[in-house]
C-alpha positions as CSV (number, residue, x, y, z in Angstrom):
1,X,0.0,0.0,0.0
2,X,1.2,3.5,-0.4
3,X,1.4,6.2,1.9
4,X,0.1,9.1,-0.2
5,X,-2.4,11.5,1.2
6,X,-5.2,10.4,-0.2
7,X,-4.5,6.4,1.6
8,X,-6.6,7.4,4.5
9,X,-4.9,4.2,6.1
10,X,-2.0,5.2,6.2
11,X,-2.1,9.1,6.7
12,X,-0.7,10.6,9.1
13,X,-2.3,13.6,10.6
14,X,-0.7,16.2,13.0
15,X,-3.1,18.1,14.4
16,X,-2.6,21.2,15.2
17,X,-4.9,22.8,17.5
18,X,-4.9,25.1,20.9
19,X,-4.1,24.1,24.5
20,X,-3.0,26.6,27.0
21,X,-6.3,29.2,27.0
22,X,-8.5,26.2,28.3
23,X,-6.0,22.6,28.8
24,X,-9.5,20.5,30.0
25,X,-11.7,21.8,27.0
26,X,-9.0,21.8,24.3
27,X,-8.1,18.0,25.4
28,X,-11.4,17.1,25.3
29,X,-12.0,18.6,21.9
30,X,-8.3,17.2,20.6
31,X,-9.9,13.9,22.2
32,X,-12.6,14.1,20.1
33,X,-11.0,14.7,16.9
34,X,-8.4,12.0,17.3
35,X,-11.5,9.4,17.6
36,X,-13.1,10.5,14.2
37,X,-9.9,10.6,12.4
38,X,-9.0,6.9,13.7
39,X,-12.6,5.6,12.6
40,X,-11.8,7.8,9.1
41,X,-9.0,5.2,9.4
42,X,-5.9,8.6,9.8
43,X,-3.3,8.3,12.1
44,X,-3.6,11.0,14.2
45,X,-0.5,12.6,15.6
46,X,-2.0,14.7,18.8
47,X,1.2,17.1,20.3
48,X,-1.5,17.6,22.7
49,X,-1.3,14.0,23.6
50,X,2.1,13.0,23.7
51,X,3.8,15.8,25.5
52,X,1.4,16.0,28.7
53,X,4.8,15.1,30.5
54,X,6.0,18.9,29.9
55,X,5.5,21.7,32.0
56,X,3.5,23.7,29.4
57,X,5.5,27.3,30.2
58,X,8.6,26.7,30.2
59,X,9.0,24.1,27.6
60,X,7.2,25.7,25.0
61,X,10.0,26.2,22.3
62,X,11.8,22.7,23.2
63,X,7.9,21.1,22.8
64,X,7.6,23.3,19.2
65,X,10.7,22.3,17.8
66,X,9.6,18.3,18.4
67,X,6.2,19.0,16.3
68,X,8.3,20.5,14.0
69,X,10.4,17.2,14.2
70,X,6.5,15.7,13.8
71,X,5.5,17.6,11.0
72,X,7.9,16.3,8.8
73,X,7.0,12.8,9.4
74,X,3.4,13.4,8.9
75,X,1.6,14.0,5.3
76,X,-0.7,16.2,5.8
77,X,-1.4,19.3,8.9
78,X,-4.8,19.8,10.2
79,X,-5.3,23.1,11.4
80,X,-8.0,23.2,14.4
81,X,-7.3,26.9,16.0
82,X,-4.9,29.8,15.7
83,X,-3.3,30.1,19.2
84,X,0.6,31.2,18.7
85,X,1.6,27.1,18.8
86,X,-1.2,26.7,16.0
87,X,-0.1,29.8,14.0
88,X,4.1,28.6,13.8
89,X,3.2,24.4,13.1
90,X,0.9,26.5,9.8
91,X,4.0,28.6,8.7
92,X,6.5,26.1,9.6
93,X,4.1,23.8,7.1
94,X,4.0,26.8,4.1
95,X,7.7,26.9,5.1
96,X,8.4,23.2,4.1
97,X,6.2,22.9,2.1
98,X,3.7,20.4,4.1
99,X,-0.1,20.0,3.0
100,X,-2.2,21.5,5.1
101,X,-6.0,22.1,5.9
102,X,-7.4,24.5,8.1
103,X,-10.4,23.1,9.9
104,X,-11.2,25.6,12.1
């Protein structure tokens, strides 16, 4: 199988989307979104997810330059917000030129 965009079982999705204005709410939502892209059959890579381990204020720029890291693995960028993490992962996607979709 190939690992094109369009293979929805194979994509894999970073999703970009806010956290620090409201954590509970935004994981909740991020929760949300991760379930309906696994039953689209996506694989959805959540930073929101896999980084609850930080300390959200002072390892902002160390936790940005991992989804960067993320980003390039990934096909495609799901855009679900435009907090100042949201709005860098979008230009560092234009930047590389990463596919992206807003959604929000």
């Amino acid at each position: 199988m190939s690992n094109k965009v369009g293979d929805s079982m194979k994509t894999k999705v970073f999703v970009s989307h806010p956290y620090a204005n409201n954590p509970v709410l935004n994981r909740k939502k991020v929760n949300k979104i991760c379930k309906d892209l696994v039953k689209q059959g996506f694989i959805p890579i959540s930073p929101l997810h896999l980084f609850s381990f930080y300390d959200e204020d002072t390892d902002r720029e160390e936790i940005l330059q991992i989804c960067y890291r993320l980003i390039d693995i990934c096909d495609i960028v799901y855009i679900y917000g435009w907090s100042d993490g949201c709005t860098k992962e979008h230009g560092y996607a234009v930047l590389t030129g990463k596919p992206f979709e807003v959604k929000a």
